[in-house]
C-alpha positions in Angstrom: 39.1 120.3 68.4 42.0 119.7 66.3 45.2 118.2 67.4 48.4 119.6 65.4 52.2 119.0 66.4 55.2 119.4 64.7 57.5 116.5 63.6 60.6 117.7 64.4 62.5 115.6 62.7 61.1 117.0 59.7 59.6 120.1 60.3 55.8 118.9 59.3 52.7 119.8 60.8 50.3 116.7 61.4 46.9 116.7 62.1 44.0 114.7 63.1 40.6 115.9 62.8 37.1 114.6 62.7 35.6 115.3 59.5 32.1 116.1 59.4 31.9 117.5 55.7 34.8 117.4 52.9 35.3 120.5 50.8 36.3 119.9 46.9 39.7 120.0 48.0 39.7 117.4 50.7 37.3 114.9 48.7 40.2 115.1 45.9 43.0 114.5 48.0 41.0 111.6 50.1 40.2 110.0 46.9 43.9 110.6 45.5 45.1 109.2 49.1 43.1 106.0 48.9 43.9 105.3 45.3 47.9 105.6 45.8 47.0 103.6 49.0 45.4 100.7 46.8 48.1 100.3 44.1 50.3 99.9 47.1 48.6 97.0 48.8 46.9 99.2 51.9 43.5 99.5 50.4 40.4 98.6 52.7 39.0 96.0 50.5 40.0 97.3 47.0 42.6 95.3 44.8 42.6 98.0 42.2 41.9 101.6 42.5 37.8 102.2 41.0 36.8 105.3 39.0 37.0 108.8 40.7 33.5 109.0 40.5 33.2 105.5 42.5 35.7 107.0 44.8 34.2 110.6 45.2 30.4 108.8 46.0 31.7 106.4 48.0 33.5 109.2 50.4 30.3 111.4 50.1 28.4 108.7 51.3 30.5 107.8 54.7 29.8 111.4 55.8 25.6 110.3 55.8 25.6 107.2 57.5 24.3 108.3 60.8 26.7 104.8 62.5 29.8 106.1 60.7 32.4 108.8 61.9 35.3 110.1 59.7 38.9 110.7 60.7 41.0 112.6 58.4 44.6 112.4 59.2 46.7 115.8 57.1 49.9 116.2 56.5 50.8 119.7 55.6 47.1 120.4 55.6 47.5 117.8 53.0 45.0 115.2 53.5 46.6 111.6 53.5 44.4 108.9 54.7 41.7 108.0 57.2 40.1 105.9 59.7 36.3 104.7 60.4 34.7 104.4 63.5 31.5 102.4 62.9 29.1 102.1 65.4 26.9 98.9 65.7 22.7 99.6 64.2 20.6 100.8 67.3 19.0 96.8 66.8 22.0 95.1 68.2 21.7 95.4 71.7 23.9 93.0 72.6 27.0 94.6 70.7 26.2 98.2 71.6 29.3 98.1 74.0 31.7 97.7 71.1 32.7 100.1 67.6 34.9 99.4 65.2 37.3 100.3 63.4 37.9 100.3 59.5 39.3 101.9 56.5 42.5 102.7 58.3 45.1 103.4 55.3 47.4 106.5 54.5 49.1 107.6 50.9 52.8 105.8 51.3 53.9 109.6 51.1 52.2 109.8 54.3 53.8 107.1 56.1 56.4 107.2 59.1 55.6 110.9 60.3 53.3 109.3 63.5 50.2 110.6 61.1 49.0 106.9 61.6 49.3 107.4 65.4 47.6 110.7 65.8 44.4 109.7 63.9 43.8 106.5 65.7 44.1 108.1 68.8 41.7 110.8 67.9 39.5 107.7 67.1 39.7 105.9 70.3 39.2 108.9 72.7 35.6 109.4 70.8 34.8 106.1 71.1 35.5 106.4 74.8 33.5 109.8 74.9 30.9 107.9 73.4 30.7 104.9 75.8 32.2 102.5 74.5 33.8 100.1 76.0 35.9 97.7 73.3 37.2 98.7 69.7 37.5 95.8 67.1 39.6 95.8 63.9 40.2 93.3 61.6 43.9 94.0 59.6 45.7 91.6 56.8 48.2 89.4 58.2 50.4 91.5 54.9 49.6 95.2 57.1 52.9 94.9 59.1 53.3 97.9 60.0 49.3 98.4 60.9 49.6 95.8 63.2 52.6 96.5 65.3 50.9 100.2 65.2 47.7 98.2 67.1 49.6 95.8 69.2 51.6 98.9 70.6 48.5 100.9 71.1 47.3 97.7 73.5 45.1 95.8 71.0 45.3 92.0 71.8 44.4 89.8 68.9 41.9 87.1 69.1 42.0 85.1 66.3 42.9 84.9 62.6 40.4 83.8 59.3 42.8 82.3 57.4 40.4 82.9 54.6 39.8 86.3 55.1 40.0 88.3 51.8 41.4 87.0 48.3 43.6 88.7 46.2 45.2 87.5 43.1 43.8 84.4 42.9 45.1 83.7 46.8 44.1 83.6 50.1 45.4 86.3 52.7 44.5 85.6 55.9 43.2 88.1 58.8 43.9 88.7 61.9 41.2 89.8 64.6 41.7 92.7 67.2 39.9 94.3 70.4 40.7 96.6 73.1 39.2 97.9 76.3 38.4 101.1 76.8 39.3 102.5 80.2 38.1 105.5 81.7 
């Protein structure tokens, strides 16, 4: 099912869906999506955008990883960014309580129309359908906006790695997340 409702403010449709295969069109404008994401400072582990090609496989290959689900958020039937819900491997028992989620990014374009909202809540209520009981996330302390989006959506954060990624011949530090997942 796929949620759509109108900004008013500005007369755009946005939509969250779960993506289970990505036609030409969609793998373009994912890849175009993450790389204007990079060169702004929101890519999921990138510092500079990669080839298409790197792009294009490495999209291809989210949708066959059996632990991995896809959210596309569109605006204007435009895709614009995305979130991960990763599962834990059948092996670890102990974690099977608890997803996670990753590569959460939109295009700038995309940004301040609630997109951001809609696909992380079409995130969380599969991971409830699913079972689980706690989401984890892991942002830069630089995300600003990504983390008052998580605080606000009742994620409590539980520590920081101060060494977390480096960029630019610096440290950036990152901050750890969970939530509960009530029924």
């Amino acid at each position: 099912m796929v949620n759509i409702t109108e900004n008013k403010k500005t007369n755009v449709n946005v939509k969250a869906e779960l993506c289970t295969n990505l036609s030409k069109v969609d793998l373009q404008e994912l890849c175009d999506a993450t790389e204007e994401a990079i060169l702004a400072g929101g890519g999921f582990g990138w510092v500079s955008p990669p080839s298409i090609r790197t792009l294009q496989n490495y999209w291809k290959g989210v949708l066959i990883i059996p632990e991995r689900t896809l959210f596309l958020g569109k605006l204007d039937s435009v895709v614009a960014g995305s979130v991960q819900l990763i599962k834990p491997n059948k092996n670890n028992e102990a974690q099977a309580h608890s997803c996670l989620l990753s590569t959460f990014f939109f295009a700038p374009w995309a940004r301040g129309f609630g997109l951001a909202k809609a696909v992380f809540q079409k995130a969380e209520k599969k991971a409830k359908n699913e079972g689980f009981k706690v989401i984890t996330l892991e942002v830069r302390e630089t995300q600003h906006r990504a983390i008052q989006l998580y605080e606000q959506a009742g994620f409590i954060k539980s520590g920081t790695n101060p060494k977390s990624v480096y960029v630019n011949g610096k440290y950036i530090a990152g901050h750890y997340y969970y939530k509960e997942l009530l029924k």
